[in-house]
N, CA, C and O atoms as a Tripos MOL2 file, in Angstrom:
@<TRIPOS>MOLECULE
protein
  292   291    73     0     0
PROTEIN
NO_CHARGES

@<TRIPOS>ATOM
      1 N          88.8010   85.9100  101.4780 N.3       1 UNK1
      2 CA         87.9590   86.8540  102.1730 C.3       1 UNK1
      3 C          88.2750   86.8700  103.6640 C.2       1 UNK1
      4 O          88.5510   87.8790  104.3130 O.2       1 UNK1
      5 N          88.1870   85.4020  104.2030 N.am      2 UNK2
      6 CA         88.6600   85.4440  106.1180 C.3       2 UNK2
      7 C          90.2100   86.0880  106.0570 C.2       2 UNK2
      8 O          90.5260   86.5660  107.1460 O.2       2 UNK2
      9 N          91.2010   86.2020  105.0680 N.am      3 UNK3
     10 CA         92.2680   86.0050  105.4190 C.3       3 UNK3
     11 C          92.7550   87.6260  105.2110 C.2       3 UNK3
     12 O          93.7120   88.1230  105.8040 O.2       3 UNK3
     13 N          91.5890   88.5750  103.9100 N.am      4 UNK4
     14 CA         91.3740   89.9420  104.0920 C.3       4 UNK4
     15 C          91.1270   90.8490  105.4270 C.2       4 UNK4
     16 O          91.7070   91.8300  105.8930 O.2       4 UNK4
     17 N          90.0540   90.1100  105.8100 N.am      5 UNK5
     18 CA         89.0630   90.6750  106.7800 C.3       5 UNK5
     19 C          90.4370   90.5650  108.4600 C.2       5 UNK5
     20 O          90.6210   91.4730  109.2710 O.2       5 UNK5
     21 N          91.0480   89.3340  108.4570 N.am      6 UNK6
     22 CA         92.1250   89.1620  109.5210 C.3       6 UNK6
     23 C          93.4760   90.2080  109.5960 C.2       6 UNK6
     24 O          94.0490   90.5200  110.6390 O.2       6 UNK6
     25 N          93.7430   90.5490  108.5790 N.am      7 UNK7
     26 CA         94.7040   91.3810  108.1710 C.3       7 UNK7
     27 C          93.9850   92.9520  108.0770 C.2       7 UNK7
     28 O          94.8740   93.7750  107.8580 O.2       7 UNK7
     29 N          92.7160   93.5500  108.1750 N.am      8 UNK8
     30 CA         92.2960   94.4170  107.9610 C.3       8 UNK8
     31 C          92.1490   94.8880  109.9990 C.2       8 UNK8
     32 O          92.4320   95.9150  110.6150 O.2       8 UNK8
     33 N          91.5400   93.4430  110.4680 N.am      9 UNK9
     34 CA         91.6560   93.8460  112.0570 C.3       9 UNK9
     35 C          93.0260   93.7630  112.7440 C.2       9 UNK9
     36 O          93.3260   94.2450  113.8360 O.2       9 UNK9
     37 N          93.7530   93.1080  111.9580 N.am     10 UNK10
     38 CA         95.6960   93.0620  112.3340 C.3      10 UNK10
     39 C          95.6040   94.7210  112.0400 C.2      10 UNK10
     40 O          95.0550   95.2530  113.0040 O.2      10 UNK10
     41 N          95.8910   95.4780  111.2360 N.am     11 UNK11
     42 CA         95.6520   96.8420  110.6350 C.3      11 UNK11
     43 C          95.2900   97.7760  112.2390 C.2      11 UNK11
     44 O          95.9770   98.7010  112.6750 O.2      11 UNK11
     45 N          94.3050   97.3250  112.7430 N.am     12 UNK12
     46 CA         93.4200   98.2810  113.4180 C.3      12 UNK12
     47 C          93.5590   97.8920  114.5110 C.2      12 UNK12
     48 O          93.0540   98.5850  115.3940 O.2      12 UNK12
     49 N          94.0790   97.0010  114.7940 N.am     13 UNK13
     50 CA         94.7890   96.7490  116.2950 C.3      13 UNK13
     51 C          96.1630   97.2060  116.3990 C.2      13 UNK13
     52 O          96.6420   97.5280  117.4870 O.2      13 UNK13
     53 N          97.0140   97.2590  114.9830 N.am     14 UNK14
     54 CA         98.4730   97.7470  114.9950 C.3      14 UNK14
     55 C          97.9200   99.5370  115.8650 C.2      14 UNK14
     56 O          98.2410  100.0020  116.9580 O.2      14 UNK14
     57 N          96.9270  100.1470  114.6610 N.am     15 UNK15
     58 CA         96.7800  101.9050  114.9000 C.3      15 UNK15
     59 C          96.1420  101.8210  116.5400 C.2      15 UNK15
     60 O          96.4700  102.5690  117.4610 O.2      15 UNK15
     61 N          95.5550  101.1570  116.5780 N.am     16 UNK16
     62 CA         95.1080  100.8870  118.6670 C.3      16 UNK16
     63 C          96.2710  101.2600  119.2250 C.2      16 UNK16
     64 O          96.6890  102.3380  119.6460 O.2      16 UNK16
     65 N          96.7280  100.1510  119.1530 N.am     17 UNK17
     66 CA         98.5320  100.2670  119.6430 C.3      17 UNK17
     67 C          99.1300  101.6890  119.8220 C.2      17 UNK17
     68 O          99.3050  102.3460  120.8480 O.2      17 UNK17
     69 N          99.4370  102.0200  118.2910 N.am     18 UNK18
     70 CA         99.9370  103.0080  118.0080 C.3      18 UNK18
     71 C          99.7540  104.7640  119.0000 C.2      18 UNK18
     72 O         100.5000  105.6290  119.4590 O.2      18 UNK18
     73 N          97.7430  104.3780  118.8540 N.am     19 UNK19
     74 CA         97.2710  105.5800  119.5070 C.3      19 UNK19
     75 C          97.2160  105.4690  120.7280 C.2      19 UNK19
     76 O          96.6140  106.2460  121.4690 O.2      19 UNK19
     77 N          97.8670  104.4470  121.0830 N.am     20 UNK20
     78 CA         97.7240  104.3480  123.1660 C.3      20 UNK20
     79 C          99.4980  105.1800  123.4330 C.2      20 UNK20
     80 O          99.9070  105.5740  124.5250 O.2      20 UNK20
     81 N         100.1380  105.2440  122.3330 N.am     21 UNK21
     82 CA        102.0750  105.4920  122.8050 C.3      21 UNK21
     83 C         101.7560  106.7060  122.6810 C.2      21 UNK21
     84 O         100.7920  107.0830  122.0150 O.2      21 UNK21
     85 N         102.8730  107.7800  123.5860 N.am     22 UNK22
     86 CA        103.0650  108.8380  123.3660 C.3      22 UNK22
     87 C         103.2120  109.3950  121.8690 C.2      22 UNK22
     88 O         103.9190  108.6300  121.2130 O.2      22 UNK22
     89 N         102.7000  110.6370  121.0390 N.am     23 UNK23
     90 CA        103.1110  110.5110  120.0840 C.3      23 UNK23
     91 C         104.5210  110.5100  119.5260 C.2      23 UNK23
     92 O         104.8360  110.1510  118.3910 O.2      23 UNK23
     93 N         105.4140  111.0080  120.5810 N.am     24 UNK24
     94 CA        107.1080  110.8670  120.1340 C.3      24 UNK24
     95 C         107.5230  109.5910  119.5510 C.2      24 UNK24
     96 O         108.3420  109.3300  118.6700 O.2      24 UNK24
     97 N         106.3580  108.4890  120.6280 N.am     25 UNK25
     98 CA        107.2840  107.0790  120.7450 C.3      25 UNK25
     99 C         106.8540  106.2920  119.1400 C.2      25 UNK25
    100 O         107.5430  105.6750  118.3280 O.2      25 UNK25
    101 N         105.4900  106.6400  119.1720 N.am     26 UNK26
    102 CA        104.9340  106.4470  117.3970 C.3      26 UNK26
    103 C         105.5120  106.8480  116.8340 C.2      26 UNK26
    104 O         106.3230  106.1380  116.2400 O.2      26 UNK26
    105 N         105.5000  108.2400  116.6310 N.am     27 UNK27
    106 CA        106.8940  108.7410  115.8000 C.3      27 UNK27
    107 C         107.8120  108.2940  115.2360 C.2      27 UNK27
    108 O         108.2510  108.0390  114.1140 O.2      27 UNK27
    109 N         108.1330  108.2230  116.8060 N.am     28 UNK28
    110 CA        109.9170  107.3870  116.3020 C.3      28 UNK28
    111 C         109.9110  106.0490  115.4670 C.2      28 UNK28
    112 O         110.6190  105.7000  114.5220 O.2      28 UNK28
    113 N         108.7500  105.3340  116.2090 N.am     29 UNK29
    114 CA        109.0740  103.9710  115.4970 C.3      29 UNK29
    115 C         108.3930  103.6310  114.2800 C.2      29 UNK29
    116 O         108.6560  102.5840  113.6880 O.2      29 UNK29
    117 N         107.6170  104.3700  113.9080 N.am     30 UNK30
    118 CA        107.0130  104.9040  112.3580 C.3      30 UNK30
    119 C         108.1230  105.3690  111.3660 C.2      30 UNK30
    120 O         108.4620  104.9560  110.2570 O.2      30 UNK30
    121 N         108.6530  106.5810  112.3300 N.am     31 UNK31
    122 CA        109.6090  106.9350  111.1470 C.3      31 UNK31
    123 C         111.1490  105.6450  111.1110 C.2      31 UNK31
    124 O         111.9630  105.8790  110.2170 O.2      31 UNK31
    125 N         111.3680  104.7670  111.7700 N.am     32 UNK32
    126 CA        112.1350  103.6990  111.7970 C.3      32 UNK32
    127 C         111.7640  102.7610  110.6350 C.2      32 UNK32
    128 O         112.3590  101.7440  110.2790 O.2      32 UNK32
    129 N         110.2370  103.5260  109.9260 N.am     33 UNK33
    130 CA        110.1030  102.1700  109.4300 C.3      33 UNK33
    131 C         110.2260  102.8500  107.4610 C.2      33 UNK33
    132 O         109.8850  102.0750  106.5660 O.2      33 UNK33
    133 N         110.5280  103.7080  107.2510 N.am     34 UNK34
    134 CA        110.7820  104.6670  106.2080 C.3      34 UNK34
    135 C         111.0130  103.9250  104.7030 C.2      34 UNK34
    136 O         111.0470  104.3980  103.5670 O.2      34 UNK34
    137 N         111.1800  102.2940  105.3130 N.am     35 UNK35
    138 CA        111.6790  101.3880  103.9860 C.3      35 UNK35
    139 C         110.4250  100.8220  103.6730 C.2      35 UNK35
    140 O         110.2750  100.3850  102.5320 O.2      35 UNK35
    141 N         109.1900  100.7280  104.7540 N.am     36 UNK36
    142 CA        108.0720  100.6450  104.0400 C.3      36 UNK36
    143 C         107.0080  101.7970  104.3590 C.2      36 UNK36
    144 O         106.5520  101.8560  105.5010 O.2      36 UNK36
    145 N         106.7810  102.3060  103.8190 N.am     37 UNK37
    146 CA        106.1680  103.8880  103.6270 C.3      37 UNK37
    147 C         104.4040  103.5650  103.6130 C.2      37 UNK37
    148 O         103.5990  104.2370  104.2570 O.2      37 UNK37
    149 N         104.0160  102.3060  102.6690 N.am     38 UNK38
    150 CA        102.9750  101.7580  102.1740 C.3      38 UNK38
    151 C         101.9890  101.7080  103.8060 C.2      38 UNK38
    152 O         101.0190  102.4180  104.0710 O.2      38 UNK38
    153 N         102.7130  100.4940  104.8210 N.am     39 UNK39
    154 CA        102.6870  100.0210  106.2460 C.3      39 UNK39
    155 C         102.5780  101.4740  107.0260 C.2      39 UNK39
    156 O         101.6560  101.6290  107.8280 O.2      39 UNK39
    157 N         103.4020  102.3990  106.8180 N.am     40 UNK40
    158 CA        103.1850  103.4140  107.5510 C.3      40 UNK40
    159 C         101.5830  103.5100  107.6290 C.2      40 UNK40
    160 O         100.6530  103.1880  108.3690 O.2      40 UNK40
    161 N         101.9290  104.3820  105.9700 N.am     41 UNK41
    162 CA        100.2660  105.2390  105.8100 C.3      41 UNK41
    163 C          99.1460  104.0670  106.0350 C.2      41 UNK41
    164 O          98.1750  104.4750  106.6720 O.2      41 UNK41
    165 N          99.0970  102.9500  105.7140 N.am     42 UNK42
    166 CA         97.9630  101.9930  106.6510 C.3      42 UNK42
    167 C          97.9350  102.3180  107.7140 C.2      42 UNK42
    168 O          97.1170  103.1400  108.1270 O.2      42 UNK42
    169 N          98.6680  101.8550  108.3140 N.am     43 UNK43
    170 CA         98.5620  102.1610  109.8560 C.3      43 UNK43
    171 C          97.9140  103.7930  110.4750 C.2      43 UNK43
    172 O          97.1320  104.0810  111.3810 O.2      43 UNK43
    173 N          98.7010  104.6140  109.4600 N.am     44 UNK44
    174 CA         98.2110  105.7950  110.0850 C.3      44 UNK44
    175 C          96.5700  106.2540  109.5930 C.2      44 UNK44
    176 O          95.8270  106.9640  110.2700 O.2      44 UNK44
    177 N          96.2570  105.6930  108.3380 N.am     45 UNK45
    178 CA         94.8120  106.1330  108.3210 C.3      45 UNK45
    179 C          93.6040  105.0030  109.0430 C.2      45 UNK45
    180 O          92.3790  104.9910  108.9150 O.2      45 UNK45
    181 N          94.5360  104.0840  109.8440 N.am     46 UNK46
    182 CA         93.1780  103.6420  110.4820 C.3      46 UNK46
    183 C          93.5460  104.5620  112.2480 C.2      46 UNK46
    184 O          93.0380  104.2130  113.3130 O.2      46 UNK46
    185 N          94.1110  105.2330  112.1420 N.am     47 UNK47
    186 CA         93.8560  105.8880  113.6300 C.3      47 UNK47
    187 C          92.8470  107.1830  113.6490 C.2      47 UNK47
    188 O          92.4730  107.7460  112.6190 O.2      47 UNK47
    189 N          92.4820  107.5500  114.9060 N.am     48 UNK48
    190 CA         91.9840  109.0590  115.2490 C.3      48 UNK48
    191 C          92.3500  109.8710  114.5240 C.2      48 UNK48
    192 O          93.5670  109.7490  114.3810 O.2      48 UNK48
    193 N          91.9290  110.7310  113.9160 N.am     49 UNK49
    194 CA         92.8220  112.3370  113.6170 C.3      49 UNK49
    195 C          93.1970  112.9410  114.0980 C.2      49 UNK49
    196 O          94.1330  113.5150  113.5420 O.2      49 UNK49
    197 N          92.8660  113.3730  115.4890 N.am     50 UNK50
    198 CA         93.5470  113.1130  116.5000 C.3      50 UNK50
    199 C          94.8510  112.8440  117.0470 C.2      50 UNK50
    200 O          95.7100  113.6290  117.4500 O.2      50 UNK50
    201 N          94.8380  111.5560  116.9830 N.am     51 UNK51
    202 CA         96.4690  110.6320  117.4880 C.3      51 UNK51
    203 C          96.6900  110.8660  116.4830 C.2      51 UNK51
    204 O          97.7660  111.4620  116.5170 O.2      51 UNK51
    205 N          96.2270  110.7610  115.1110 N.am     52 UNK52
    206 CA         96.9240  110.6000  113.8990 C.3      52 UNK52
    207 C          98.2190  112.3070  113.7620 C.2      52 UNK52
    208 O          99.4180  112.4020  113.5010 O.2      52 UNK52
    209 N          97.1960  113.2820  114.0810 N.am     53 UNK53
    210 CA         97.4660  114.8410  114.0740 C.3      53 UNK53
    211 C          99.1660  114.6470  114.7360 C.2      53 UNK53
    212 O         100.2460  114.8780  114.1920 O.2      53 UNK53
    213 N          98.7750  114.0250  116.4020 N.am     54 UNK54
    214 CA        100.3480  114.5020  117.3100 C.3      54 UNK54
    215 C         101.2010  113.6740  116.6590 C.2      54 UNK54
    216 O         102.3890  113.9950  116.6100 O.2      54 UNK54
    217 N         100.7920  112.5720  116.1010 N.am     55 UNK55
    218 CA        102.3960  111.5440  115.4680 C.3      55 UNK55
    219 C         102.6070  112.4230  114.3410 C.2      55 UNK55
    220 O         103.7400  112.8280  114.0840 O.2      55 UNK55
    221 N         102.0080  112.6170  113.9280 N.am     56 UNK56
    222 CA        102.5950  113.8420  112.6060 C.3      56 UNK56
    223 C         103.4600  114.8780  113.1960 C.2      56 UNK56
    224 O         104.6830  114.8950  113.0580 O.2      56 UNK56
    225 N         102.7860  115.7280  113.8490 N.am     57 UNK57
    226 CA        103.3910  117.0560  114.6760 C.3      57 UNK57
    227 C         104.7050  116.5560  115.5620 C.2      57 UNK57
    228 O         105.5800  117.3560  115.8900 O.2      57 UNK57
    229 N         104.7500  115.1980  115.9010 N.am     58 UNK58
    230 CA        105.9740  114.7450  116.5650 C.3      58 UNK58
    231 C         107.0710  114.1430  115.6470 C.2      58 UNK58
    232 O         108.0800  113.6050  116.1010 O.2      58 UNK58
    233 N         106.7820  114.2800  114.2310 N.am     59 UNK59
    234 CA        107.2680  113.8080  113.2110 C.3      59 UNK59
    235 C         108.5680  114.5130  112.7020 C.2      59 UNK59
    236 O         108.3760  115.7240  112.5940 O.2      59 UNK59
    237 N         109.8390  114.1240  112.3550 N.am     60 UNK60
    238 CA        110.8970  115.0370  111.4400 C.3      60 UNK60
    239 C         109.2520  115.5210  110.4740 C.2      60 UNK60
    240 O         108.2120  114.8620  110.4770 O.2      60 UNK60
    241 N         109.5100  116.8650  109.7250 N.am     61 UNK61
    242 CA        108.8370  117.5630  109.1850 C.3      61 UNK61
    243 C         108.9970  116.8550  107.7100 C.2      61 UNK61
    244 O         108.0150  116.3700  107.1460 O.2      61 UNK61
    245 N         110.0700  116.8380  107.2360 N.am     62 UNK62
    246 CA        110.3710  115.7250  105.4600 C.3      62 UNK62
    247 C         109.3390  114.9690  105.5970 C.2      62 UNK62
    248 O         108.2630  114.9770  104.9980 O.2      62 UNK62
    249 N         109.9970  113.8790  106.9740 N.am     63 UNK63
    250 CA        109.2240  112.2030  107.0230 C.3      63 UNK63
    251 C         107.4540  112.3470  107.2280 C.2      63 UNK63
    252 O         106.7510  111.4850  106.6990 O.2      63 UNK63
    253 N         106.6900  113.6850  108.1630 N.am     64 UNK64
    254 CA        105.5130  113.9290  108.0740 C.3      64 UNK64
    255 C         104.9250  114.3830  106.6000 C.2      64 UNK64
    256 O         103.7920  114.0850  106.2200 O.2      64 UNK64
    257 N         105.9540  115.2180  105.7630 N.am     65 UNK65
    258 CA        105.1590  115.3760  104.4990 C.3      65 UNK65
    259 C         105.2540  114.2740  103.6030 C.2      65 UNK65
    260 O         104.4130  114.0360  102.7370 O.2      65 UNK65
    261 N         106.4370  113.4980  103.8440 N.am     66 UNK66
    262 CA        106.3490  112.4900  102.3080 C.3      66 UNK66
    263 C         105.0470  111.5320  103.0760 C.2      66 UNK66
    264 O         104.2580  111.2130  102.1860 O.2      66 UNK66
    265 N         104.6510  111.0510  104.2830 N.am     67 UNK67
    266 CA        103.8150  109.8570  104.7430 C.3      67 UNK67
    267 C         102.2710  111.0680  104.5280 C.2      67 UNK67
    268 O         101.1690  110.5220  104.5740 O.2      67 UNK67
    269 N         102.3010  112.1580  104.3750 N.am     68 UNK68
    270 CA        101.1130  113.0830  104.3650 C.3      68 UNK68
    271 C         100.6840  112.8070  102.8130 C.2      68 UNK68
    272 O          99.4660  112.9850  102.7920 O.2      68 UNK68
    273 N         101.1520  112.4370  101.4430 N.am     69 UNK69
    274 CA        100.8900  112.3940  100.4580 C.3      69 UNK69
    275 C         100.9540  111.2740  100.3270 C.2      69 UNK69
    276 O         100.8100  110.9640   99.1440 O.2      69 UNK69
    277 N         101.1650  110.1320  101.2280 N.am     70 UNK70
    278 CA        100.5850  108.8210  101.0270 C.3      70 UNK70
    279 C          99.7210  108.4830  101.5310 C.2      70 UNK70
    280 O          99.3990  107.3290  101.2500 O.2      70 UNK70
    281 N          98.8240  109.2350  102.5560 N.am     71 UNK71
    282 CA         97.4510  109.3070  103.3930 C.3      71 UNK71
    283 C          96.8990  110.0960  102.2160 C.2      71 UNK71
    284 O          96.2740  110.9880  102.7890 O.2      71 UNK71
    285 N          96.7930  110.2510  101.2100 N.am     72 UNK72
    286 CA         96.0050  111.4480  100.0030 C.3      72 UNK72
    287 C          95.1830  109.9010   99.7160 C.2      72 UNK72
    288 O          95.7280  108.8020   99.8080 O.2      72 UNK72
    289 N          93.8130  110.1400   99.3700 N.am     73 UNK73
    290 CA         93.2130  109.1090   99.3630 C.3      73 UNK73
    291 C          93.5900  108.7960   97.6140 C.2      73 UNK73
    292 O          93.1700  107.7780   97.0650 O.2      73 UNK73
@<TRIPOS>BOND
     1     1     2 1
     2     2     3 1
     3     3     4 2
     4     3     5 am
     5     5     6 1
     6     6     7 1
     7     7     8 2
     8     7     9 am
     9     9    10 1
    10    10    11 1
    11    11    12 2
    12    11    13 am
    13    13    14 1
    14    14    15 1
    15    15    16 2
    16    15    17 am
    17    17    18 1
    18    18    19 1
    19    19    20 2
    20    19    21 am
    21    21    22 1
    22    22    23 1
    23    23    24 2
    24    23    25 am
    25    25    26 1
    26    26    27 1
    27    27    28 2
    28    27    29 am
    29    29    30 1
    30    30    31 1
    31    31    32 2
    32    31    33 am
    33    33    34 1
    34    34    35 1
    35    35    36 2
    36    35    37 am
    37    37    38 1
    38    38    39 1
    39    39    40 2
    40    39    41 am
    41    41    42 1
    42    42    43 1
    43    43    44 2
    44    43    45 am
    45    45    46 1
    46    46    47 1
    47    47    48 2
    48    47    49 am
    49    49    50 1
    50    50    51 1
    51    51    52 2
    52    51    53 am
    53    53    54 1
    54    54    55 1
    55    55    56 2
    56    55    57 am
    57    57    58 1
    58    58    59 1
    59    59    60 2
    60    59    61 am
    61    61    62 1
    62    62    63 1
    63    63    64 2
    64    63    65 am
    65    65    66 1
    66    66    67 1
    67    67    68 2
    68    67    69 am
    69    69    70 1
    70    70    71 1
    71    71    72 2
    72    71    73 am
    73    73    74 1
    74    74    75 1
    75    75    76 2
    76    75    77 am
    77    77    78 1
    78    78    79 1
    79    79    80 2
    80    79    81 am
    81    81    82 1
    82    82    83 1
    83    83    84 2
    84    83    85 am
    85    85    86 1
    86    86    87 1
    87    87    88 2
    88    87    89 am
    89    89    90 1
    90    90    91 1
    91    91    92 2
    92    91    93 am
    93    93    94 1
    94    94    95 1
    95    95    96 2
    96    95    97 am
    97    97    98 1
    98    98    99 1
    99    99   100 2
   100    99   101 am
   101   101   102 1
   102   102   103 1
   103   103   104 2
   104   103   105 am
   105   105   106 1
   106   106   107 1
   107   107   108 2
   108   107   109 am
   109   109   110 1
   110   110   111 1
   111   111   112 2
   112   111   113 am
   113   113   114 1
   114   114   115 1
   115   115   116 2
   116   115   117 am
   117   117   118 1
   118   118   119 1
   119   119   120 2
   120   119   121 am
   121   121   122 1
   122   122   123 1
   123   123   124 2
   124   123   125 am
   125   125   126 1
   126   126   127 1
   127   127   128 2
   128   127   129 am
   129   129   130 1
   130   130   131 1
   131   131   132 2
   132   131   133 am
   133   133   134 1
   134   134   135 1
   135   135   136 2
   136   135   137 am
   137   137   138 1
   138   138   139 1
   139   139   140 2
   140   139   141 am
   141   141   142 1
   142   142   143 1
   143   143   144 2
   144   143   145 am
   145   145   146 1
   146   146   147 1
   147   147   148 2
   148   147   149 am
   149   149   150 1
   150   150   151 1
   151   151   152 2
   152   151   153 am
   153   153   154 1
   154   154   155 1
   155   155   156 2
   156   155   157 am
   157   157   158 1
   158   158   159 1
   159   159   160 2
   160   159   161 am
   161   161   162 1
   162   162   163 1
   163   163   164 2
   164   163   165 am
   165   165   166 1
   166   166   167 1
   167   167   168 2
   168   167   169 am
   169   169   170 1
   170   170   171 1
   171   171   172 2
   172   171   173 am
   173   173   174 1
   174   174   175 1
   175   175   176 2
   176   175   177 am
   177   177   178 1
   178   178   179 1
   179   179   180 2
   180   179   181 am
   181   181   182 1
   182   182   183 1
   183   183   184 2
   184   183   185 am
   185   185   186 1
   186   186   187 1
   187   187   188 2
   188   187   189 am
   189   189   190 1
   190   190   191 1
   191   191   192 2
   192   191   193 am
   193   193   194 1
   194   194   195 1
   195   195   196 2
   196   195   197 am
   197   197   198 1
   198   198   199 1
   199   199   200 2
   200   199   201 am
   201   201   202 1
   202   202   203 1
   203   203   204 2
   204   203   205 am
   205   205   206 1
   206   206   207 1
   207   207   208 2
   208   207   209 am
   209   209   210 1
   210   210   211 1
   211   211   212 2
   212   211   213 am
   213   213   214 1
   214   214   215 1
   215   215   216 2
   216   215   217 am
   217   217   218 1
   218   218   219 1
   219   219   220 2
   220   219   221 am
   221   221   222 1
   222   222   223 1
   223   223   224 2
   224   223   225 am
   225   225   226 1
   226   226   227 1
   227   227   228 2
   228   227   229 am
   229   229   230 1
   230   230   231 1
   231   231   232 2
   232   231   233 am
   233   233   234 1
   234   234   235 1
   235   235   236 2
   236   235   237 am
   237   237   238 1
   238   238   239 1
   239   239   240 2
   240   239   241 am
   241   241   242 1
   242   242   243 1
   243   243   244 2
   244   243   245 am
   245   245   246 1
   246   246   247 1
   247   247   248 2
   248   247   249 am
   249   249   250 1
   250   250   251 1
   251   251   252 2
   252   251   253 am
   253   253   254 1
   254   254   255 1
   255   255   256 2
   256   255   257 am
   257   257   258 1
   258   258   259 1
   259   259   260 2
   260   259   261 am
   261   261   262 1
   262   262   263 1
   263   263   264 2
   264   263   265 am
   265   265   266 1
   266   266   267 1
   267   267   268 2
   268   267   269 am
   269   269   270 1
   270   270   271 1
   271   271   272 2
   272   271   273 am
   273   273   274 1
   274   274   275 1
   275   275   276 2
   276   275   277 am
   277   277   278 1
   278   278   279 1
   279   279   280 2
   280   279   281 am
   281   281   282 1
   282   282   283 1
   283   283   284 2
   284   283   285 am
   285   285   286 1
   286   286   287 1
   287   287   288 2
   288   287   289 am
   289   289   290 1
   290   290   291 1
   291   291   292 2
@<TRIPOS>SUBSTRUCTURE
     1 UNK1         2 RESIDUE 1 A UNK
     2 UNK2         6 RESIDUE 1 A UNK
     3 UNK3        10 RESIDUE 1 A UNK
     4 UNK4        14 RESIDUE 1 A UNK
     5 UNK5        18 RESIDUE 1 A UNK
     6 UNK6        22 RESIDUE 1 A UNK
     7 UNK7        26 RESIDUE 1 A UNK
     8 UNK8        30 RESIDUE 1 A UNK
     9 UNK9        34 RESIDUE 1 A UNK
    10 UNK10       38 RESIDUE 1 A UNK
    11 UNK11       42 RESIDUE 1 A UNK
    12 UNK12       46 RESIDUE 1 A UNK
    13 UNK13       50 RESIDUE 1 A UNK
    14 UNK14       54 RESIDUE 1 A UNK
    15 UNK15       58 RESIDUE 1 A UNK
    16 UNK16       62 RESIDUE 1 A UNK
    17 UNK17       66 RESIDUE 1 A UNK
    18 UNK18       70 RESIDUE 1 A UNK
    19 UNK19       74 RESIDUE 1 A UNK
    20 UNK20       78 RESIDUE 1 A UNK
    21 UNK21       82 RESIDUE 1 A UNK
    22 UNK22       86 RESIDUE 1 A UNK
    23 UNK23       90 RESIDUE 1 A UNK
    24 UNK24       94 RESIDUE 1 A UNK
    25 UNK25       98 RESIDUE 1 A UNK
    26 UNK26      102 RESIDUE 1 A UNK
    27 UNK27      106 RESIDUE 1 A UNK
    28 UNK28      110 RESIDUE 1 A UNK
    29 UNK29      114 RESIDUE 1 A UNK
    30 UNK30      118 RESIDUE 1 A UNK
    31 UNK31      122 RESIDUE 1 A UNK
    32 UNK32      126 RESIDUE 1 A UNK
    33 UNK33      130 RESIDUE 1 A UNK
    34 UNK34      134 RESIDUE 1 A UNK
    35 UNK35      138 RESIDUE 1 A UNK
    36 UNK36      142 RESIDUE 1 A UNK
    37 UNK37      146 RESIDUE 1 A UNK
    38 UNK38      150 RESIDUE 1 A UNK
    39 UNK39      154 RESIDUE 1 A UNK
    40 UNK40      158 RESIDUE 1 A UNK
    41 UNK41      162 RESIDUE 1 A UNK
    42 UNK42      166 RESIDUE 1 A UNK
    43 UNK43      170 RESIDUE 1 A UNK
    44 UNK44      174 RESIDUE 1 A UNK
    45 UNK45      178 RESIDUE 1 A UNK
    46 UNK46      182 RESIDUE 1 A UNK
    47 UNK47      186 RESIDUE 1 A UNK
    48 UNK48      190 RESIDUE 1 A UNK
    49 UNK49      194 RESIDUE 1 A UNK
    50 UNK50      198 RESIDUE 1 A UNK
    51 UNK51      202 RESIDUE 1 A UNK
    52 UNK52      206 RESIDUE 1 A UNK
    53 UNK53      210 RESIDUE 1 A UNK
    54 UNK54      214 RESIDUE 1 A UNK
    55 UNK55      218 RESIDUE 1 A UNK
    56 UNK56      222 RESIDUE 1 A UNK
    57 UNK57      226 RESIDUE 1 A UNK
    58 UNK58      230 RESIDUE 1 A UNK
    59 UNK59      234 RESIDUE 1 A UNK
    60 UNK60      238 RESIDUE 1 A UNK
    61 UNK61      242 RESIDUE 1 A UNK
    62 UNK62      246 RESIDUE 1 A UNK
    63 UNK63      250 RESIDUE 1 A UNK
    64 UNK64      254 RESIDUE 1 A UNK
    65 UNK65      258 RESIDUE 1 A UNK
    66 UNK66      262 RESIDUE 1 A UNK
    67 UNK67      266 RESIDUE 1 A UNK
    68 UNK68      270 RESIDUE 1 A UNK
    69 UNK69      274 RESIDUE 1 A UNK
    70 UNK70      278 RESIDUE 1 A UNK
    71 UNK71      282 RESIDUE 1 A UNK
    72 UNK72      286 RESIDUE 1 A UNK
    73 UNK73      290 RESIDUE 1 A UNK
């Protein structure tokens, strides 16, 4: 349970992170990460919709739709 709950605020401090970078720079280093897809979409559904929206829109268009059907709840 402590070791859930640590990894759930690891999670939500990564998307903090995430939503303080330009969205290009998320982008980029999101889509760098394409070998784990799983890590992406975590990361991206604990952000704003918002920040979440421009890292998409700053996204290759492929790499925003395949990580868009892994944010499908």
């Amino acid at each position: 349970m402590i070791k859930a709950r640590q990894a759930d605020d690891e999670i939500l401090e990564l998307a903090k992170t995430y939503e303080n970078m330009k969205a290009k720079n998320a982008a980029d280093i999101l889509q760098s990460m394409k070998n784990d897809m799983d890590t992406v979409a975590l990361i991206m559904n604990n952000m704003n919709a918002e920040k979440r929206a421009d890292v998409l829109a700053a996204m290759e268009p492929e790499f925003a739709a395949s990580i868009t059907k892994k944010l499908l709840p």
